[in-house]
VOZA-777119 format. One record per residue (C-alpha): residue number from 0; x, y, z. Coordinates in pm, 1 decimal, m for minus. Layout:
! residues N
<atom><n>NUM</n><px>X</px><py>Y</py><pz>Z</pz></atom>
...
***
This chain:
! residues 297
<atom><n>0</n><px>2192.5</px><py>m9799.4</py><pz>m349.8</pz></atom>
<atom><n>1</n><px>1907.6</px><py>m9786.4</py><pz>m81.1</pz></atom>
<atom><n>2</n><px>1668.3</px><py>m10000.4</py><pz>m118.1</pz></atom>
<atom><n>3</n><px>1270.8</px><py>m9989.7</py><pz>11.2</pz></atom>
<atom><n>4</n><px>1345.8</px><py>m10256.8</py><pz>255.4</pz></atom>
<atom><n>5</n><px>1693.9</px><py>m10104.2</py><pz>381.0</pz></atom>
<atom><n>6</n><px>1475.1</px><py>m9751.7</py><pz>398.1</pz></atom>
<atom><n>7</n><px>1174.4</px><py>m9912.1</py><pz>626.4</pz></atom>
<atom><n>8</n><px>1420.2</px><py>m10071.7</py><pz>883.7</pz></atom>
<atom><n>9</n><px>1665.6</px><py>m9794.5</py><pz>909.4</pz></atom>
<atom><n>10</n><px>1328.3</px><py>m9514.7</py><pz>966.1</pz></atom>
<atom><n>11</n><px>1295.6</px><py>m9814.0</py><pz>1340.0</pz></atom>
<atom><n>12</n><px>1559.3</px><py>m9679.2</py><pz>1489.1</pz></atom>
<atom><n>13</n><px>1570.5</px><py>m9348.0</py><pz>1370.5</pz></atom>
<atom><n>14</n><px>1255.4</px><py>m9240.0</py><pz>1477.2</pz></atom>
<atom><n>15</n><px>1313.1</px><py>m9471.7</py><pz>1814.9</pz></atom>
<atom><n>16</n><px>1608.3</px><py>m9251.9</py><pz>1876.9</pz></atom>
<atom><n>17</n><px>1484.0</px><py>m8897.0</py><pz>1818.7</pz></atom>
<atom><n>18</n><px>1178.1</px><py>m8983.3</py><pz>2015.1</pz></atom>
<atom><n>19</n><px>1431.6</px><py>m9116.6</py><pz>2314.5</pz></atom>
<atom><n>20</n><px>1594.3</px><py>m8781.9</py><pz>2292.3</pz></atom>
<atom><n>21</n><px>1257.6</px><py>m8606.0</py><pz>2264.0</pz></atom>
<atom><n>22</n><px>1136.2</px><py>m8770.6</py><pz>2619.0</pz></atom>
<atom><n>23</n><px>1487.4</px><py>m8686.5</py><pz>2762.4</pz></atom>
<atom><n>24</n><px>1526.3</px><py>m8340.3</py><pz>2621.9</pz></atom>
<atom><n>25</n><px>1832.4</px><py>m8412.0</py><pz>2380.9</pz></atom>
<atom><n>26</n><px>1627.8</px><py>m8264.4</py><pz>2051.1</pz></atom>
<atom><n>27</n><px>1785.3</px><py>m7970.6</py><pz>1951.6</pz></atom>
<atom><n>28</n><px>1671.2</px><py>m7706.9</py><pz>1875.6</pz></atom>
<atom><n>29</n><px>1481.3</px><py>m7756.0</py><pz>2195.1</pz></atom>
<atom><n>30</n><px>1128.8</px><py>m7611.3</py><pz>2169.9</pz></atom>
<atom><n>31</n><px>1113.7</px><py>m7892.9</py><pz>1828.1</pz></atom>
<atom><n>32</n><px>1005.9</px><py>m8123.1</py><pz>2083.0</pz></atom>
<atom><n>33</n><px>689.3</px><py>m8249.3</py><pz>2001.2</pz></atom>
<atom><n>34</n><px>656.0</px><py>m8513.7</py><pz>2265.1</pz></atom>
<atom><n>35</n><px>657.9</px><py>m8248.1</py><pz>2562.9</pz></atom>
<atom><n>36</n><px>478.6</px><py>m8013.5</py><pz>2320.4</pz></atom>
<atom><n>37</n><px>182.6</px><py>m8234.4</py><pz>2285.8</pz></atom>
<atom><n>38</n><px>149.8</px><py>m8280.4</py><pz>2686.0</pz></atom>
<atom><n>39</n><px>223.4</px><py>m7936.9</py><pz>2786.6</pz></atom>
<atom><n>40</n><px>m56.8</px><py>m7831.2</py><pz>2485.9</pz></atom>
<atom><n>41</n><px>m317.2</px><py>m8081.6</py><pz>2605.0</pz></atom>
<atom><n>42</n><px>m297.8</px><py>m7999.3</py><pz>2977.5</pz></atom>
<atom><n>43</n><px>m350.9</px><py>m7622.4</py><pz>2868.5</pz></atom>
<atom><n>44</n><px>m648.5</px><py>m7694.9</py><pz>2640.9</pz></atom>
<atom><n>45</n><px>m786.2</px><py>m7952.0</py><pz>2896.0</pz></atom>
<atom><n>46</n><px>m715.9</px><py>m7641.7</py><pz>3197.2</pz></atom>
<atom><n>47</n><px>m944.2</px><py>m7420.6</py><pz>2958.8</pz></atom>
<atom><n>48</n><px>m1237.6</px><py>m7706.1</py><pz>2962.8</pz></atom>
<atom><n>49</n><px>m1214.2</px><py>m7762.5</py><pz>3361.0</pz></atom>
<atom><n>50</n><px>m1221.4</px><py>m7364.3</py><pz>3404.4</pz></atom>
<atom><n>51</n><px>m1494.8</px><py>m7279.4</py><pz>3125.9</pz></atom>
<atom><n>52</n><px>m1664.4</px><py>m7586.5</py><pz>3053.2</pz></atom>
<atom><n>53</n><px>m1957.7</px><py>m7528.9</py><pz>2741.6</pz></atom>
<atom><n>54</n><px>m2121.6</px><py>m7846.8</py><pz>2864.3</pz></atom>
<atom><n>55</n><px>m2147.6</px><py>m7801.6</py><pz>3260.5</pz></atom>
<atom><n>56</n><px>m2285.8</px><py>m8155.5</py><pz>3301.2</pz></atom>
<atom><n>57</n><px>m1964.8</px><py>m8286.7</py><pz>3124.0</pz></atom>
<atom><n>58</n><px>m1713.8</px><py>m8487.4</py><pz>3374.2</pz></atom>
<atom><n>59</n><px>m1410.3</px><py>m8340.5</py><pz>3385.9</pz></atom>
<atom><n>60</n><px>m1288.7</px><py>m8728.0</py><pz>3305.7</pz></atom>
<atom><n>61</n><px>m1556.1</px><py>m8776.4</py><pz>3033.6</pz></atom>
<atom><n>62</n><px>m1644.9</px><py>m9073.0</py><pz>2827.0</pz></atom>
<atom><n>63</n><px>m1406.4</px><py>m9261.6</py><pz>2701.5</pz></atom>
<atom><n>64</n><px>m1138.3</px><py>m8984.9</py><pz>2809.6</pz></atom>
<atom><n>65</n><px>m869.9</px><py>m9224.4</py><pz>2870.4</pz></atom>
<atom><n>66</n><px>m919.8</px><py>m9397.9</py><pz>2579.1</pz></atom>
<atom><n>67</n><px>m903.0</px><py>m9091.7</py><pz>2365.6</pz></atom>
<atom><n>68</n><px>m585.9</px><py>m9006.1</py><pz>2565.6</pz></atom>
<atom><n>69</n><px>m424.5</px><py>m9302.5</py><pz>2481.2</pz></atom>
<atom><n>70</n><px>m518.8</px><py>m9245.9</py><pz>2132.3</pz></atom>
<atom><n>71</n><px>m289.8</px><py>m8931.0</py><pz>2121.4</pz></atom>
<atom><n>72</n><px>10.6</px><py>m9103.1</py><pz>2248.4</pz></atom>
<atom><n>73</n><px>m41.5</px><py>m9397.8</py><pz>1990.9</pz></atom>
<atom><n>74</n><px>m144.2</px><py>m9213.5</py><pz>1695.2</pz></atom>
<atom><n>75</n><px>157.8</px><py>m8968.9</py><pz>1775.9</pz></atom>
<atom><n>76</n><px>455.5</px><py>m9217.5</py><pz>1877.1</pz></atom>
<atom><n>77</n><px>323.7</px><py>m9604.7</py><pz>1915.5</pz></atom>
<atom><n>78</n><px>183.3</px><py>m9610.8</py><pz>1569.3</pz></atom>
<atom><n>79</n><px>465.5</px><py>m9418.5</py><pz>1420.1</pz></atom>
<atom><n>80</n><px>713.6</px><py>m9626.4</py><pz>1617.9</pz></atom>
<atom><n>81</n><px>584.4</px><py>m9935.4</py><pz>1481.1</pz></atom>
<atom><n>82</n><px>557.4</px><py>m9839.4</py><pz>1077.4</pz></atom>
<atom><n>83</n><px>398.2</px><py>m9540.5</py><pz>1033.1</pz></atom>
<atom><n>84</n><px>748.1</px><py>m9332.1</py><pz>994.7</pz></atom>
<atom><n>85</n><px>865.6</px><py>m9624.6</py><pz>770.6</pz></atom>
<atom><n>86</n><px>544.7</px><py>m9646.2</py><pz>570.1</pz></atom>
<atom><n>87</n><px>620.3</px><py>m9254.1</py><pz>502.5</pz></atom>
<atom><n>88</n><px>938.4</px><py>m9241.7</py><pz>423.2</pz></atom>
<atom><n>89</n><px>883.3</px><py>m9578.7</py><pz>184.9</pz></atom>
<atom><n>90</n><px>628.1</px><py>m9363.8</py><pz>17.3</pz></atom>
<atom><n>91</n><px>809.5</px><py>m9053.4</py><pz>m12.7</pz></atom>
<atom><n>92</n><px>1100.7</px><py>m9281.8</py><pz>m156.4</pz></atom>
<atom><n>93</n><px>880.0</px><py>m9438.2</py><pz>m397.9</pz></atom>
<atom><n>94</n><px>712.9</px><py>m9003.5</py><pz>m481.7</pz></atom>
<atom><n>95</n><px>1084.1</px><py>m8938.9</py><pz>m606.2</pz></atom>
<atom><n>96</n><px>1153.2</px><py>m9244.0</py><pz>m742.8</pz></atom>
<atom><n>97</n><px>805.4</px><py>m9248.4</py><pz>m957.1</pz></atom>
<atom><n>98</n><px>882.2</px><py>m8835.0</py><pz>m1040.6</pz></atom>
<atom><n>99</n><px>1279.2</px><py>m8868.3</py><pz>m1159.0</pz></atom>
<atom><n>100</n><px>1390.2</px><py>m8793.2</py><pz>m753.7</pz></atom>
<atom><n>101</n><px>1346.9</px><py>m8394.5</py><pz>m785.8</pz></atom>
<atom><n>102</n><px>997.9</px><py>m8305.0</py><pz>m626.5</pz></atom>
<atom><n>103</n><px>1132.1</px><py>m7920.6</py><pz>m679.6</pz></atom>
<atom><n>104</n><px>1062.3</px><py>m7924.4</py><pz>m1045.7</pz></atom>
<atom><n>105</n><px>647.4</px><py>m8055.5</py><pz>m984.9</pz></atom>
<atom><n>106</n><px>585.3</px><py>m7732.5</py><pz>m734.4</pz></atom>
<atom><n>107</n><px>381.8</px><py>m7505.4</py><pz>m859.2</pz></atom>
<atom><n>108</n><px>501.1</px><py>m7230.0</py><pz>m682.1</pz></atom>
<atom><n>109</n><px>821.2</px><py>m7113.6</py><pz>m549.1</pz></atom>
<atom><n>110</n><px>802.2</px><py>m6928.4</py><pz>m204.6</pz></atom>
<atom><n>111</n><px>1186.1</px><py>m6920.9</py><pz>m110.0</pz></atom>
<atom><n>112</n><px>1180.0</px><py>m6579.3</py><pz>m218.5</pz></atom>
<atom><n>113</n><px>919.2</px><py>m6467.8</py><pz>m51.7</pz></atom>
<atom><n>114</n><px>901.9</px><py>m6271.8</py><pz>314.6</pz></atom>
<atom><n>115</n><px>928.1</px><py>m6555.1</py><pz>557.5</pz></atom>
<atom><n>116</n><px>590.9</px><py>m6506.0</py><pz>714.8</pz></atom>
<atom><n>117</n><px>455.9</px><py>m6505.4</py><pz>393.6</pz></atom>
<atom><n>118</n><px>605.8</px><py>m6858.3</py><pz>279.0</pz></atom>
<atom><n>119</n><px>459.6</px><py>m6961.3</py><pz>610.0</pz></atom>
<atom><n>120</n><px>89.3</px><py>m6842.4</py><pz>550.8</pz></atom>
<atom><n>121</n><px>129.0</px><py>m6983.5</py><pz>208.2</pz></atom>
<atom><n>122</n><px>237.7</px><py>m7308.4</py><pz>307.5</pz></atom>
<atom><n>123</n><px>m0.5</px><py>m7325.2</py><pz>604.7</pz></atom>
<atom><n>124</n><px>m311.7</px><py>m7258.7</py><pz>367.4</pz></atom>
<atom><n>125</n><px>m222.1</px><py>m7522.6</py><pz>78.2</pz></atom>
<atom><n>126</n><px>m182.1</px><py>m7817.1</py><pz>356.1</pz></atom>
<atom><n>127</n><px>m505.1</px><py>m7701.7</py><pz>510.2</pz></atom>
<atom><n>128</n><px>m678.7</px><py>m7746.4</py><pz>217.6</pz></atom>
<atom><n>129</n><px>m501.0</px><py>m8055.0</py><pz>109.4</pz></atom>
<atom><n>130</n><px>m645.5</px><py>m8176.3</py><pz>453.7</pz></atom>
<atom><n>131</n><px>m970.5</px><py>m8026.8</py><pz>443.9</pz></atom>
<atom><n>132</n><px>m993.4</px><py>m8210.7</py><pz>60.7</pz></atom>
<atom><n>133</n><px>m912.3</px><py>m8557.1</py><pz>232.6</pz></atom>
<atom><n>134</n><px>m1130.3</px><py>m8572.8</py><pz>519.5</pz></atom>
<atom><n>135</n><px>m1412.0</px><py>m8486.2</py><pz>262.0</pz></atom>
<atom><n>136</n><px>m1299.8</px><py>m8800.6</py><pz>105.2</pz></atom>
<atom><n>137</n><px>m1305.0</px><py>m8983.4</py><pz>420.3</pz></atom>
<atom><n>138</n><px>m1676.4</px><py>m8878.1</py><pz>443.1</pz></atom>
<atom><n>139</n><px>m1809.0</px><py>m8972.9</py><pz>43.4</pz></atom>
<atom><n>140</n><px>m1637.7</px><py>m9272.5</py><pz>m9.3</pz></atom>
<atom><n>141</n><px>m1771.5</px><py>m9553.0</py><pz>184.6</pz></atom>
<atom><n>142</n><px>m1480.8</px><py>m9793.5</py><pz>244.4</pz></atom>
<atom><n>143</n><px>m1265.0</px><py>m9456.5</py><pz>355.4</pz></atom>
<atom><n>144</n><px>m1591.5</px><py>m9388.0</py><pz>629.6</pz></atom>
<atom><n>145</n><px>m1570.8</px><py>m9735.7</py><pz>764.6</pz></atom>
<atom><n>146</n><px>m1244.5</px><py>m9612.4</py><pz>928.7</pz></atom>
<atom><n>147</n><px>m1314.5</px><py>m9217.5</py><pz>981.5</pz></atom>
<atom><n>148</n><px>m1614.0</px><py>m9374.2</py><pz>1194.1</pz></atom>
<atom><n>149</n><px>m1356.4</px><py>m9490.5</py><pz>1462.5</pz></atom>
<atom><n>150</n><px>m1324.8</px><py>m9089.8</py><pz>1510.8</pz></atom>
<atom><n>151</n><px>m1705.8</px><py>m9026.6</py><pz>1485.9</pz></atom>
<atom><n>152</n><px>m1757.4</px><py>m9239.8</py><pz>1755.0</pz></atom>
<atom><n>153</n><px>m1667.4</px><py>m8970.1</py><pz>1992.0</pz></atom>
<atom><n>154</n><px>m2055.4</px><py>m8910.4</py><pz>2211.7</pz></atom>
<atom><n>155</n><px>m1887.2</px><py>m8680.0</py><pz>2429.3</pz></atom>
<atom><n>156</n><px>m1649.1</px><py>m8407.9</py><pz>2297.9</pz></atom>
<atom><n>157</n><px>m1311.0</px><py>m8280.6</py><pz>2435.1</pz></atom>
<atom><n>158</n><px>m982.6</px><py>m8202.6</py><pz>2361.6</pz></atom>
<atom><n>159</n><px>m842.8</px><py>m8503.4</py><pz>2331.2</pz></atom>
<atom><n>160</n><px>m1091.7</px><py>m8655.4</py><pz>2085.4</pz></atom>
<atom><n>161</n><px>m933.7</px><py>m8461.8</py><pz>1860.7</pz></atom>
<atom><n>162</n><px>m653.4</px><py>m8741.0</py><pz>1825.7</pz></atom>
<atom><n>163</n><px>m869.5</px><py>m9046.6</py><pz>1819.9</pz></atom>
<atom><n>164</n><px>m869.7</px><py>m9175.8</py><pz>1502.2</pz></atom>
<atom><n>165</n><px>m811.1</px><py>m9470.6</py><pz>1329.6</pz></atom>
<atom><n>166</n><px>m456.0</px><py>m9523.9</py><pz>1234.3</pz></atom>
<atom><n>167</n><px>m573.9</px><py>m9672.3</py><pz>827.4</pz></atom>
<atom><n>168</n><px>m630.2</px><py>m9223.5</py><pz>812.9</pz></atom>
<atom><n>169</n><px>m250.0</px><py>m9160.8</py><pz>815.3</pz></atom>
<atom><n>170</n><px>m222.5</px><py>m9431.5</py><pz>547.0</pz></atom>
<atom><n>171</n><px>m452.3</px><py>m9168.4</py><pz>343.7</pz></atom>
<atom><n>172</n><px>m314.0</px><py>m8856.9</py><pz>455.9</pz></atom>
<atom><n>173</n><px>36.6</px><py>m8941.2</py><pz>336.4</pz></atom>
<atom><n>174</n><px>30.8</px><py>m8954.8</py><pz>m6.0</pz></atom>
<atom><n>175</n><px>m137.2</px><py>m8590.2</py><pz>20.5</pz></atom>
<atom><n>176</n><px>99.7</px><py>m8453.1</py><pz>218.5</pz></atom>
<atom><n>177</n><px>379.2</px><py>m8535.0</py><pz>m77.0</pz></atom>
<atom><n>178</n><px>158.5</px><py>m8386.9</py><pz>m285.1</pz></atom>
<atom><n>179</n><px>150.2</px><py>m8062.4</py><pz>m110.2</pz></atom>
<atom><n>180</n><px>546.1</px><py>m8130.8</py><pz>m80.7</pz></atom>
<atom><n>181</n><px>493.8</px><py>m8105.6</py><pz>m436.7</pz></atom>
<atom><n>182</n><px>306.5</px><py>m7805.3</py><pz>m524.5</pz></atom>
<atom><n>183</n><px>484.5</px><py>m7598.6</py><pz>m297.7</pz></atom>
<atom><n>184</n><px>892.4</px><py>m7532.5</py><pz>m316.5</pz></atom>
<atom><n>185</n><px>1110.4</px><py>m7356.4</py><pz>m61.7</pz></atom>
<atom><n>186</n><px>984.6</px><py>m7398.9</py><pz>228.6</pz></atom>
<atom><n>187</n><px>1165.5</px><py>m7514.4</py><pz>545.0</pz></atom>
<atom><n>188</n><px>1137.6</px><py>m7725.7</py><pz>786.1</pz></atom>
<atom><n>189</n><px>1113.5</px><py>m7506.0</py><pz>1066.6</pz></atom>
<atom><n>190</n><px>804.4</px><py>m7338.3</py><pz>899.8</pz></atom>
<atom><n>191</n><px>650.6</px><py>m7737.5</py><pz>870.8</pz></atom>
<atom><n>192</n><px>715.9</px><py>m7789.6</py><pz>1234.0</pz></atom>
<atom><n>193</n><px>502.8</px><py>m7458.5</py><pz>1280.2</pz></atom>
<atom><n>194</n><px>211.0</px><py>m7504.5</py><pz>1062.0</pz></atom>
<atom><n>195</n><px>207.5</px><py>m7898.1</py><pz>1205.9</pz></atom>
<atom><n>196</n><px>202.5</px><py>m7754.3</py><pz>1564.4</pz></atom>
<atom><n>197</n><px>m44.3</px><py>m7480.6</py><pz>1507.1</pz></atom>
<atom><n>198</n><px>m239.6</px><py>m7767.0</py><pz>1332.4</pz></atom>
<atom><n>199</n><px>m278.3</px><py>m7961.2</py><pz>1631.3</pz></atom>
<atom><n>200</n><px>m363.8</px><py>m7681.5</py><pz>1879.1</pz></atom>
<atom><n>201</n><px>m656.9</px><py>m7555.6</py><pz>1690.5</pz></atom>
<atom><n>202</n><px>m742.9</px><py>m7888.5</py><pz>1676.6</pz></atom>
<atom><n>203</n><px>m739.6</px><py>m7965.5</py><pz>2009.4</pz></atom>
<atom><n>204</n><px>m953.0</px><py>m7616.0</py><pz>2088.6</pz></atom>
<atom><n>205</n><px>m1221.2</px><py>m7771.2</py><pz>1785.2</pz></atom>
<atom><n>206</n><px>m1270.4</px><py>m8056.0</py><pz>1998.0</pz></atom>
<atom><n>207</n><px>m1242.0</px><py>m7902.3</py><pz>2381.2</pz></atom>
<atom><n>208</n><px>m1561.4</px><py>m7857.1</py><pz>2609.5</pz></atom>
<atom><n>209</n><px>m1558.3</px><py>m7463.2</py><pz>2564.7</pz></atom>
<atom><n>210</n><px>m1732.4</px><py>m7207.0</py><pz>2335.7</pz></atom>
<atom><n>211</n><px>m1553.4</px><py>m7019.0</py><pz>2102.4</pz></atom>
<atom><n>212</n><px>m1632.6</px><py>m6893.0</py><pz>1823.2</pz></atom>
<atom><n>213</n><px>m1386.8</px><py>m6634.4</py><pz>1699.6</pz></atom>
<atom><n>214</n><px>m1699.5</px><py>m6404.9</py><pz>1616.4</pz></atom>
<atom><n>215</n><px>m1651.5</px><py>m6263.1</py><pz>1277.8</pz></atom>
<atom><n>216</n><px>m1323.3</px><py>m6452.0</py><pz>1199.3</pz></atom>
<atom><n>217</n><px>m1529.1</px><py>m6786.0</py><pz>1264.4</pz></atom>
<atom><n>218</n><px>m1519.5</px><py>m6748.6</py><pz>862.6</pz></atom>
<atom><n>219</n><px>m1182.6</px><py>m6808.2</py><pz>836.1</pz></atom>
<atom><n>220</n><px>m1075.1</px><py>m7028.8</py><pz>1109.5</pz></atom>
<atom><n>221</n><px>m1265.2</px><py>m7368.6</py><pz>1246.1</pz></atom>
<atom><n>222</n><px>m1366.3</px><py>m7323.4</py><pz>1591.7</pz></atom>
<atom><n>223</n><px>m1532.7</px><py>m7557.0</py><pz>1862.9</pz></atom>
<atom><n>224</n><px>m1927.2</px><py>m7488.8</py><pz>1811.2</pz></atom>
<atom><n>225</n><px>m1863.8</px><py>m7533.1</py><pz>1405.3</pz></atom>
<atom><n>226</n><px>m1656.7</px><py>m7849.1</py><pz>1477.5</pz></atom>
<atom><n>227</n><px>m1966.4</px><py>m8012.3</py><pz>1724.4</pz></atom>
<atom><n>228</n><px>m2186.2</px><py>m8012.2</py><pz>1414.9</pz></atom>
<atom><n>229</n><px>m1981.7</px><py>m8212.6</py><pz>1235.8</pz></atom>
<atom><n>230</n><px>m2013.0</px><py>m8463.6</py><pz>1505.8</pz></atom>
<atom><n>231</n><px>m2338.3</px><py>m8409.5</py><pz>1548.8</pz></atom>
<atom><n>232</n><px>m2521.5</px><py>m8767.5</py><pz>1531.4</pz></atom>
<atom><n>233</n><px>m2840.5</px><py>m8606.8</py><pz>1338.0</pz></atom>
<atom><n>234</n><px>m2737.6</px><py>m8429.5</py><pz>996.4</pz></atom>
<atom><n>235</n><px>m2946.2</px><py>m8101.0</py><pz>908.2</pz></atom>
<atom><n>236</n><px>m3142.4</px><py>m8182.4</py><pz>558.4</pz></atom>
<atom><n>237</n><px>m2944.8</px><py>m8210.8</py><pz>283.3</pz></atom>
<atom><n>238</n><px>m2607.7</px><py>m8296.9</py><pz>423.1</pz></atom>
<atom><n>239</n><px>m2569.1</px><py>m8648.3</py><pz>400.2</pz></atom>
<atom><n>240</n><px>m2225.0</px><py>m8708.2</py><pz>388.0</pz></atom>
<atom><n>241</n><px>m2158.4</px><py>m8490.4</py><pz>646.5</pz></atom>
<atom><n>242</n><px>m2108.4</px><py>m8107.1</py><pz>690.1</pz></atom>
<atom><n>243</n><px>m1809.9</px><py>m7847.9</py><pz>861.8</pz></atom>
<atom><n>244</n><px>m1491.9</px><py>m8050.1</py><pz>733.5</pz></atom>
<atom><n>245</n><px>m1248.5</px><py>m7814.8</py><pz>840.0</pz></atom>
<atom><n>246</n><px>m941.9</px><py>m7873.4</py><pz>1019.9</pz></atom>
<atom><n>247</n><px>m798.2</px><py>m7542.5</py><pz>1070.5</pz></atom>
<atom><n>248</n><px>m928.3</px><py>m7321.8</py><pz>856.2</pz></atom>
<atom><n>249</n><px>m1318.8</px><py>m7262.5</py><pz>779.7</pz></atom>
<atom><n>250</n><px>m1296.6</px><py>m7043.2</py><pz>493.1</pz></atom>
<atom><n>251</n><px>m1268.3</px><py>m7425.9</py><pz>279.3</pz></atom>
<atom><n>252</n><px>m1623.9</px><py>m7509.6</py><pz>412.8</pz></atom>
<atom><n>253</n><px>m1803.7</px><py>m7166.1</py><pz>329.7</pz></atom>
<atom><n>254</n><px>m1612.0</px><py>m7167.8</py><pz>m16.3</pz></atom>
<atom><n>255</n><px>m1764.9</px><py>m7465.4</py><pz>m72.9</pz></atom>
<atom><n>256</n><px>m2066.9</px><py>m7441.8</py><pz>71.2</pz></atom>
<atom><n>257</n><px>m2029.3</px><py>m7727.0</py><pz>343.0</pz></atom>
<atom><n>258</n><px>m2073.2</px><py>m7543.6</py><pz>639.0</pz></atom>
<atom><n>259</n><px>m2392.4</px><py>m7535.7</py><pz>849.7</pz></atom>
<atom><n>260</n><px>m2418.7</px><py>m7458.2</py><pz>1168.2</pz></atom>
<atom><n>261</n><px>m2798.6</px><py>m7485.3</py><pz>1277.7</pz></atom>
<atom><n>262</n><px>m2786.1</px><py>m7355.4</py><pz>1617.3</pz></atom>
<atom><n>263</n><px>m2543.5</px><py>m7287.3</py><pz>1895.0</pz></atom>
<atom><n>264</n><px>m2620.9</px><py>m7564.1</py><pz>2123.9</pz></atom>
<atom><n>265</n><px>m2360.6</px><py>m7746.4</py><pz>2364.1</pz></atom>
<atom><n>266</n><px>m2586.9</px><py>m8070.5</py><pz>2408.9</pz></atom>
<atom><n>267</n><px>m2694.5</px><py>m8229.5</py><pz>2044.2</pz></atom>
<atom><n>268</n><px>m2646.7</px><py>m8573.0</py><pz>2041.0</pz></atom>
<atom><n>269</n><px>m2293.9</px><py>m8702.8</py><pz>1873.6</pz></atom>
<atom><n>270</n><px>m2185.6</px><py>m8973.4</py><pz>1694.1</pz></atom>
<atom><n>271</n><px>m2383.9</px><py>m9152.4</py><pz>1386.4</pz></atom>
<atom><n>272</n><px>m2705.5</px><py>m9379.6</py><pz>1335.3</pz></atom>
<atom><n>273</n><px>m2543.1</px><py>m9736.7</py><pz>1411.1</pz></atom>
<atom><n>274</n><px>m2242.9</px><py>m9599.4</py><pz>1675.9</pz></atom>
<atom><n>275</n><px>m2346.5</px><py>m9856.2</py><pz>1925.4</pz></atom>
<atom><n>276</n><px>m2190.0</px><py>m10128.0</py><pz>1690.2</pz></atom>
<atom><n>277</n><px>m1851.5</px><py>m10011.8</py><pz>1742.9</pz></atom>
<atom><n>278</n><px>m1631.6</px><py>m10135.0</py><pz>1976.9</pz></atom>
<atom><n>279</n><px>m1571.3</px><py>m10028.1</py><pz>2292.5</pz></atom>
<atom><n>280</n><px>m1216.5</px><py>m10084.9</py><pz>2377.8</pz></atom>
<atom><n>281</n><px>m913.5</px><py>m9969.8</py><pz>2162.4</pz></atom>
<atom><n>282</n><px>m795.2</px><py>m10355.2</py><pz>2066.7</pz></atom>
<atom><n>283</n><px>m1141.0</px><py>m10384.6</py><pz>1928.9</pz></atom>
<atom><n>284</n><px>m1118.7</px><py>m10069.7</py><pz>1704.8</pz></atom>
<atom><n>285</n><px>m783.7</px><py>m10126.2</py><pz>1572.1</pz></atom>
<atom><n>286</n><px>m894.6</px><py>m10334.6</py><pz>1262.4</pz></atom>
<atom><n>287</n><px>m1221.9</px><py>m10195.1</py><pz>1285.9</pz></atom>
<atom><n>288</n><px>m1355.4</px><py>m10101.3</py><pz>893.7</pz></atom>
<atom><n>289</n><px>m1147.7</px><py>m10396.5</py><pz>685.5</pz></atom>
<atom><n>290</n><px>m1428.2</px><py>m10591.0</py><pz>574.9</pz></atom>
<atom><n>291</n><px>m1749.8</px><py>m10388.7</py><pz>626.9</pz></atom>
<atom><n>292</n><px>m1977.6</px><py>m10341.1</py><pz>375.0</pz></atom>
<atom><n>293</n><px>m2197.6</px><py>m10110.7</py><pz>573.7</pz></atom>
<atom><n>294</n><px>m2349.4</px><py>m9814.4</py><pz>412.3</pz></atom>
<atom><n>295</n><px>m2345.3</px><py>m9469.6</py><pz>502.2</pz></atom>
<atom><n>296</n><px>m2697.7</px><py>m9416.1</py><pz>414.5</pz></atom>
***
C-alpha cells in the first residue's frame, strides 16, 4: 500500500522526468508541452506590448521585468520541482482517501455524455469560478492578503506579472481545484490541458502593456484595462477589499457586482498603500507574509 511519504518522493522524479522530456521534446503528444508553450506564449504576448504598447513611456524591459520573468519559470517548474507536484498529489491522495477513493460519486454533474466542446465550456466555466471564488478570498481574509500582496506589488504592468505570485497561493488553490475535480465528472485530460493553457494566455493578455477590451464581450471575458483596476494602488469608494477579481472570465465580477472600472486610463498608479515595505529582490519575498499582522485597512 502507498503511503503519503512513498507518494511525495516518487511525484521528485516524476515530475523531474516529464519536465526533462518537456525541455528536450520527448512529451508526447507533442503540442502537451507546457515548458515550450509557456515561452513561445510569452514572447507572442510580450511581441504584442513592444508593437502596441498602451503605456508608451513603458520600457520595453520594465520594472522589475526580470524578476517577474523569473517568477514564471519558478512558479511553473522550480517551485513544482521542489514540492509543489508532491504537495498536490499528497493532497489529492489524502481528497480520496478522506471521500472513500471515488471522487466520481461527489460530482455533481456528469458531462461524459455530453458534445465534447460542450464538456469543455462546462468544465472551463466551473474552474473559472472556483478561481475567481479564491482570489476573492485572497483579498478578504487578511492572513491570505499578506501573501496575494507579493503579486500586488507589481507598479508597472506586463505580461509577465501575470505569473508573479507568491508560491503560499498554490498551497490555496489546490484544495479548490479537487473540489472542482469533484463537482464535475467525465472530463479528460486533454480538455484540462486546454482550459489550463487558455487560462494562462488570457492571463498573460490581462496583464500585457496593450488595450483591449473585447468591446461588448468585455462582459464575459477579463481583459487588460479591467485587470489594471484591480491593481490599481487607489480603490474607487466603496471597494475596499479590492474590485475586478477575474481571471478569465468577467461575467463572475458583474454577477456579483465587483467590477468597476472608473475610467480607461493606461497610467493610474499600481500597487497598494504600504508597497514600499516589500522587498525588493525575490529571496526577500519568498517568506514574505508568515508572521505579519498588518492590516488591509
Amino acid at each position: 500500500m502507498e503511503t503519503y511519504w512513498s507518494v511525495f518522493i516518487q511525484s521528485f522524479k516524476d515530475f523531474a522526468n516529464y519536465t526533462w522530456r518537456e525541455i528536450t521534446f520527448q512529451v508526447d503528444p507533442w503540442y502537451v508541452n507546457y515548458f515550450w508553450w509557456l515561452i513561445v506564449l510569452s514572447l507572442v504576448v510580450w511581441g504584442l506590448e513592444i508593437a502596441f504598447p498602451w503605456r508608451k513611456n513603458q520600457s520595453v524591459f520594465r520594472k522589475d521585468f526580470w524578476l517577474d520573468t523569473f517568477y514564471m519559470f519558478f512558479n511553473f517548474y522550480i517551485f513544482k520541482l521542489v514540492i509543489f507536484i508532491a504537495f498536490s498529489n499528497v493532497t489529492e491522495m489524502a481528497f480520496k482517501d478522506l471521500l472513500g477513493g471515488d471522487l466520481s460519486k461527489f460530482a455533481l454533474i456528469d458531462i461524459s455524455a455530453m458534445n465534447w466542446w460542450l464538456q469543455l465550456l462546462v468544465f472551463f466555466v466551473v474552474t473559472d469560478f472556483i478561481q475567481w471564488f479564491t482570489h476573492v478570498l485572497l483579498h478578504r481574509y487578511d492572513w491570505l492578503w499578506q501573501f496575494h500582496k507579493v503579486h500586488h506589488s507589481v507598479e508597472e504592468m506586463g505580461f509577465a506579472a501575470h505569473l508573479r505570485y507568491h508560491w503560499m497561493e498554490n498551497v490555496f488553490y489546490t484544495p479548490m481545484k479537487y473540489i472542482a475535480v469533484m463537482l464535475i465528472g467525465g472530463f479528460t485530460p486533454q480538455q484540462a490541458y486546454i482550459v489550463f493553457y487558455a487560462a494562462i494566455a488570457i492571463g498573460h493578455l490581462n496583464h500585457a502593456n496593450i488595450h483591449l477590451t473585447y468591446g461588448p464581450l468585455k462582459y464575459i471575458f477579463n481583459n487588460p484595462v479591467m485587470h489594471l483596476w484591480h491593481h490599481a494602488y487607489n480603490l474607487p469608494e466603496g471597494k475596499r477589499y479590492g474590485l475586478n477579481y477575474a481571471i478569465s472570465l468577467s461575467i463572475w465580477d458583474y454577477l456579483f457586482r465587483t467590477s468597476s472600472i472608473p475610467k480607461d486610463d493606461a497610467d493610474i498608479k499600481l500597487g497598494y498603500p504600504g508597497v514600499e515595505e516589500m522587498p525588493k529582490s525575490f529571496f526577500g519575498q519568498l517568506f514574505y507574509g508568515f508572521g505579519s499582522k498588518k492590516s488591509k485597512a
